[in-house]
PDB file as gemmi writes it, atoms N, CA and C in Angstrom:
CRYST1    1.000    1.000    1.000  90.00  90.00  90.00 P 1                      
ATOM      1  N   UNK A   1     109.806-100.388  43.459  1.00  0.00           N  
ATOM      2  CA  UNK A   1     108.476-100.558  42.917  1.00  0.00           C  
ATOM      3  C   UNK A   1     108.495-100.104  41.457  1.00  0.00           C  
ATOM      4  N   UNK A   2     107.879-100.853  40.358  1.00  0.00           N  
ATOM      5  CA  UNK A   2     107.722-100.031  39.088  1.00  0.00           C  
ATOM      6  C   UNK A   2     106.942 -99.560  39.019  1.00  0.00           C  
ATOM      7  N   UNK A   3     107.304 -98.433  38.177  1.00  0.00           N  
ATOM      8  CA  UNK A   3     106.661 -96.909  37.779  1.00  0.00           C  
ATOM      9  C   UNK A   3     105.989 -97.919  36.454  1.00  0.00           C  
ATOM     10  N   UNK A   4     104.397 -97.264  36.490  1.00  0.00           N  
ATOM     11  CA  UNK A   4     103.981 -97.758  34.949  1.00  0.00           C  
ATOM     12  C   UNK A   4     103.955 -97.194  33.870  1.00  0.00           C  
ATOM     13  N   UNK A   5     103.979 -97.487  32.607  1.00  0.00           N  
ATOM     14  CA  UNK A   5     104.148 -96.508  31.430  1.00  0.00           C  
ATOM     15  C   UNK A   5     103.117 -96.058  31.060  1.00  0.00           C  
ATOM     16  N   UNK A   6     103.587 -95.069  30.130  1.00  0.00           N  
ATOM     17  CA  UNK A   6     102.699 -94.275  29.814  1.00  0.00           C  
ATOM     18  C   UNK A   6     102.047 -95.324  28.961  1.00  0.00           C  
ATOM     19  N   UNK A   7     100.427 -95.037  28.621  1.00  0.00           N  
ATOM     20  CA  UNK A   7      99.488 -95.120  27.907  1.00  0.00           C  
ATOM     21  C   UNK A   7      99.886 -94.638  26.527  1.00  0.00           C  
ATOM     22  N   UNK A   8      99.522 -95.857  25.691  1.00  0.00           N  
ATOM     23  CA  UNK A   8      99.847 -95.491  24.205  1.00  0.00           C  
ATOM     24  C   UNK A   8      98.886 -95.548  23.306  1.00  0.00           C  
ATOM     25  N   UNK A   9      98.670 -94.301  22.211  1.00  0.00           N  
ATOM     26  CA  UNK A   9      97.617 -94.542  21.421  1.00  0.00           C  
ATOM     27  C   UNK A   9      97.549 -96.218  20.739  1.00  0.00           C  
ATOM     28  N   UNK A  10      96.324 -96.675  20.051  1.00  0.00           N  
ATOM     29  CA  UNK A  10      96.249 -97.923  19.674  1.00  0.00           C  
ATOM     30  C   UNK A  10      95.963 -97.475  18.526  1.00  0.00           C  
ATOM     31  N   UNK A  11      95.804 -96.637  17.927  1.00  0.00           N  
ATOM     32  CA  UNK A  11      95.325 -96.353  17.107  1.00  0.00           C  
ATOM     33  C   UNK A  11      95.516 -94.533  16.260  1.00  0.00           C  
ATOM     34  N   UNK A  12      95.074 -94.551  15.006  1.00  0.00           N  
ATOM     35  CA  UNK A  12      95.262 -92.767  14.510  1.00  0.00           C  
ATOM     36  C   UNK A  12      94.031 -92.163  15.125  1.00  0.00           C  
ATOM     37  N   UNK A  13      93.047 -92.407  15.779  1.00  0.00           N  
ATOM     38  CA  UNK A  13      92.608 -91.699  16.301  1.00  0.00           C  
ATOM     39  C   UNK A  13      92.300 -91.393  17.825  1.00  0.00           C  
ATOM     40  N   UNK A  14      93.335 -92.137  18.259  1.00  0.00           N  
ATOM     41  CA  UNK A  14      93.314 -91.815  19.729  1.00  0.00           C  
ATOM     42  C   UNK A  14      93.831 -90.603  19.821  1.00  0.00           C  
ATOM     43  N   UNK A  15      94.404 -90.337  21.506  1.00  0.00           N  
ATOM     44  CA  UNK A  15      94.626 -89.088  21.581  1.00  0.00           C  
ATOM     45  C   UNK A  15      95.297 -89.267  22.907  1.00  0.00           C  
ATOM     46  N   UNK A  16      96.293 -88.834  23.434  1.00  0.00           N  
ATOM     47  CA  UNK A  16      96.806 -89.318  25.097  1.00  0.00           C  
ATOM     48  C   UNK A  16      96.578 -87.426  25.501  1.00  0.00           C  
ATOM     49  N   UNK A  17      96.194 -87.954  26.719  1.00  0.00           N  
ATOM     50  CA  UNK A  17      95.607 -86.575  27.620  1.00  0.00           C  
ATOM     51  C   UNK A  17      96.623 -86.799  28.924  1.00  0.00           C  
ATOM     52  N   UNK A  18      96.789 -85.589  29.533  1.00  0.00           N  
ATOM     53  CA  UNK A  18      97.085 -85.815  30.991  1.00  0.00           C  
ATOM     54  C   UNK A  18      96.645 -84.862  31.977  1.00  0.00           C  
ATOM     55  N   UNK A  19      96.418 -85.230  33.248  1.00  0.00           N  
ATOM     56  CA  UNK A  19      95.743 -84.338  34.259  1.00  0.00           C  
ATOM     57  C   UNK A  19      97.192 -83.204  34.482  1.00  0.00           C  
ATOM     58  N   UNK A  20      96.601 -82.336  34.467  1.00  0.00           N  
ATOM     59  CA  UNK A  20      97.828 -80.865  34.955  1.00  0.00           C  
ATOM     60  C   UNK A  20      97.919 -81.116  36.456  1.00  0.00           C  
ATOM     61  N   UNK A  21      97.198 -81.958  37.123  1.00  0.00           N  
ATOM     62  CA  UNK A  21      97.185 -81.807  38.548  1.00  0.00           C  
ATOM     63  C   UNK A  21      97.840 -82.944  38.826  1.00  0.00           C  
ATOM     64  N   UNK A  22      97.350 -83.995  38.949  1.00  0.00           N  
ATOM     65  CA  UNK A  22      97.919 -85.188  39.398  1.00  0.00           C  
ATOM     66  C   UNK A  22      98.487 -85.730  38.362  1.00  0.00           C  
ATOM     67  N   UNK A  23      99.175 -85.702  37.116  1.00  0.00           N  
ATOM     68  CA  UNK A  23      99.653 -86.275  36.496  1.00  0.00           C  
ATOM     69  C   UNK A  23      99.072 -87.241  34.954  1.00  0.00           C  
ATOM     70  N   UNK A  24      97.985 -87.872  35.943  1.00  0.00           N  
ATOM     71  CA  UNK A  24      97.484 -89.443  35.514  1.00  0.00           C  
ATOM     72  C   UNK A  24      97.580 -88.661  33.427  1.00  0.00           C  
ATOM     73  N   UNK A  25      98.064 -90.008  33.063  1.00  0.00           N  
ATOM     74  CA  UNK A  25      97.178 -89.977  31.317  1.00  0.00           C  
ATOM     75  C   UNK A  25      96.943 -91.155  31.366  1.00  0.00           C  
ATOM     76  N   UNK A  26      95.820 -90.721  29.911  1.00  0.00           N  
ATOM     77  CA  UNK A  26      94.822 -91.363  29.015  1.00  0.00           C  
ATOM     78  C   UNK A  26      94.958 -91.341  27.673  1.00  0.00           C  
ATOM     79  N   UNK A  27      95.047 -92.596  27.197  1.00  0.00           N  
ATOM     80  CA  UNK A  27      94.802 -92.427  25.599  1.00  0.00           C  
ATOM     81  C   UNK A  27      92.933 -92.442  25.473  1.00  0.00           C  
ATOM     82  N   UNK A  28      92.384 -91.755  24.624  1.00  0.00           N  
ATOM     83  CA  UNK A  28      91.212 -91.444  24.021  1.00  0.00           C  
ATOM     84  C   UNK A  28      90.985 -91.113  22.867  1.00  0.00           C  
ATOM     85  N   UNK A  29      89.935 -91.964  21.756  1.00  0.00           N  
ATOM     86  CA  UNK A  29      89.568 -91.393  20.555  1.00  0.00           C  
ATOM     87  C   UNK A  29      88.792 -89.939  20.769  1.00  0.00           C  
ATOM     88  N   UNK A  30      87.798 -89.695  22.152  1.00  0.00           N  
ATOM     89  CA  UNK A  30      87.097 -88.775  22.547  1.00  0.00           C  
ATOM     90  C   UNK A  30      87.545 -87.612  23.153  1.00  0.00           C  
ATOM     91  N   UNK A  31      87.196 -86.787  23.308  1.00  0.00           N  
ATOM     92  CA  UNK A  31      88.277 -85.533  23.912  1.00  0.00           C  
ATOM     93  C   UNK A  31      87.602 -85.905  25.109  1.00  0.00           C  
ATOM     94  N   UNK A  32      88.970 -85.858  26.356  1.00  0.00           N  
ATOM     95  CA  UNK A  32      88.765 -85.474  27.552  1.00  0.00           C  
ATOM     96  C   UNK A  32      89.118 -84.422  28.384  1.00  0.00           C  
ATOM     97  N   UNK A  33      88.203 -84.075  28.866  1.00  0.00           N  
ATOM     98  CA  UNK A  33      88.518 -82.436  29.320  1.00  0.00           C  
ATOM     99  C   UNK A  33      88.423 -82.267  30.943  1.00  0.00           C  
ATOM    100  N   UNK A  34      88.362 -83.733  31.699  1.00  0.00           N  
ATOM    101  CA  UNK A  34      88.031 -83.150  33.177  1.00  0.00           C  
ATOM    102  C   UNK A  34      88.683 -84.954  33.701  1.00  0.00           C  
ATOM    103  N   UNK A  35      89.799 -84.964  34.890  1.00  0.00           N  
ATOM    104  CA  UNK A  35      90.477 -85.640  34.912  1.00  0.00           C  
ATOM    105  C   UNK A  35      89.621 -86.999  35.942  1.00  0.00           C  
ATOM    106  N   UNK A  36      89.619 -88.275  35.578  1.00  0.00           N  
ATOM    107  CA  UNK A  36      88.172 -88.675  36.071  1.00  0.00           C  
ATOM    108  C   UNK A  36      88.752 -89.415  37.881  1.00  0.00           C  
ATOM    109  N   UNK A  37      90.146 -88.775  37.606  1.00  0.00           N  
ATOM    110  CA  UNK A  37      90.806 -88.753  39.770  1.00  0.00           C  
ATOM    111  C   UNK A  37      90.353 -87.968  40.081  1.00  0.00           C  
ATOM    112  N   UNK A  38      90.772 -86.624  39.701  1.00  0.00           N  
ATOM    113  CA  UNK A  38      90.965 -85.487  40.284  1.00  0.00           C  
ATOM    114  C   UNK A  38      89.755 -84.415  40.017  1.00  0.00           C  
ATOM    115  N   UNK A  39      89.475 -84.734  38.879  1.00  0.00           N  
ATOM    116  CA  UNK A  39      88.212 -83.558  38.565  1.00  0.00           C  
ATOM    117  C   UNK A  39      89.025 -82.342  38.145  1.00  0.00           C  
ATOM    118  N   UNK A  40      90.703 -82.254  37.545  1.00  0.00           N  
ATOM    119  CA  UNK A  40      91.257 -80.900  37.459  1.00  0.00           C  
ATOM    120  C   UNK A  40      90.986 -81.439  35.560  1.00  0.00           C  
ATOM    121  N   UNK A  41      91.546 -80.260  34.861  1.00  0.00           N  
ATOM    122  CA  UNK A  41      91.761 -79.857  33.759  1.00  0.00           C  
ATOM    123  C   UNK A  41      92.622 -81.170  33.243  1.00  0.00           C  
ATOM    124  N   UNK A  42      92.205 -81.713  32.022  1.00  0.00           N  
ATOM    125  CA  UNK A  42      93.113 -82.960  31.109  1.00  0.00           C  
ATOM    126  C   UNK A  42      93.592 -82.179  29.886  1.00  0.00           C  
ATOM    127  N   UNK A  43      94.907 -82.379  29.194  1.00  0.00           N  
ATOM    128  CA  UNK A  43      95.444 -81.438  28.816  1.00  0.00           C  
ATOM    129  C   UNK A  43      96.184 -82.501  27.050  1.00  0.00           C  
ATOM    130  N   UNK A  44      95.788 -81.793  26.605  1.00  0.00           N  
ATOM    131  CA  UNK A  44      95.894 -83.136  24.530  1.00  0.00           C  
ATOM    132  C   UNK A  44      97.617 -82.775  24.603  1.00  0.00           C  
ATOM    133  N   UNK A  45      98.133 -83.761  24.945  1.00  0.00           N  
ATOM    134  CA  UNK A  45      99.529 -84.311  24.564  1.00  0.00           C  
ATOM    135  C   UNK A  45     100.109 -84.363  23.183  1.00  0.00           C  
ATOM    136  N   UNK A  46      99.365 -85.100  22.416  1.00  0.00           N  
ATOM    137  CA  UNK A  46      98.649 -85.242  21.105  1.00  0.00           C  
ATOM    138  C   UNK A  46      98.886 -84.277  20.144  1.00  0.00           C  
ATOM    139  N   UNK A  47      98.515 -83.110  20.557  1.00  0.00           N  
ATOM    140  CA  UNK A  47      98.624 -81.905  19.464  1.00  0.00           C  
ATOM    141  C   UNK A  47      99.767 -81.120  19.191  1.00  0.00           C  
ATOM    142  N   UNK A  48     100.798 -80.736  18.189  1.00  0.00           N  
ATOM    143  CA  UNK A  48     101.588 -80.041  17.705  1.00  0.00           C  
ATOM    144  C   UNK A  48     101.492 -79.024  19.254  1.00  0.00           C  
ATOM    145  N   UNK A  49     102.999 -79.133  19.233  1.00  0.00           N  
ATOM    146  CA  UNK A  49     103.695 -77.688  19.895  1.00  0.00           C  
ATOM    147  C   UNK A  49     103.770 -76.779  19.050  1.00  0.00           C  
ATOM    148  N   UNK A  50     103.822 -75.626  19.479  1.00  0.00           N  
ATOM    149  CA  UNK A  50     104.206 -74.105  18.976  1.00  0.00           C  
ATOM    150  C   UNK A  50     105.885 -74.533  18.872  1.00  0.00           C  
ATOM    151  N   UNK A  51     106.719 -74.160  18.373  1.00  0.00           N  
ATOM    152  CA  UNK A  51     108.272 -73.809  18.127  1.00  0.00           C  
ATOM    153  C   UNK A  51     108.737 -73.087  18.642  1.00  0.00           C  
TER     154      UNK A  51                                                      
END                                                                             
């Protein structure tokens, strides 16, 4: 079966999120903060790591 890919920004102001629980991402210009499967925590992919 194929696995589907990840979600890609379309744009500079999107933003790809992912649920800490079940996995799922989202690209979004909007911040998402609550995962719309699961209802757990969505987490900005998007933003600079620490080093």
């Amino acid at each position: 079966m194929p696995t589907p890919s990840d979600p890609a920004p379309r744009n500079d102001a999107e933003r790809l999120f992912e649920c800490v629980e079940c996995g799922k991402r989202l690209c979004s210009a909007e911040k998402i903060t609550t995962c719309p499967g699961c209802g757990a925590m969505m987490q900005n992919l998007s933003r600079p790591r620490p080093e």
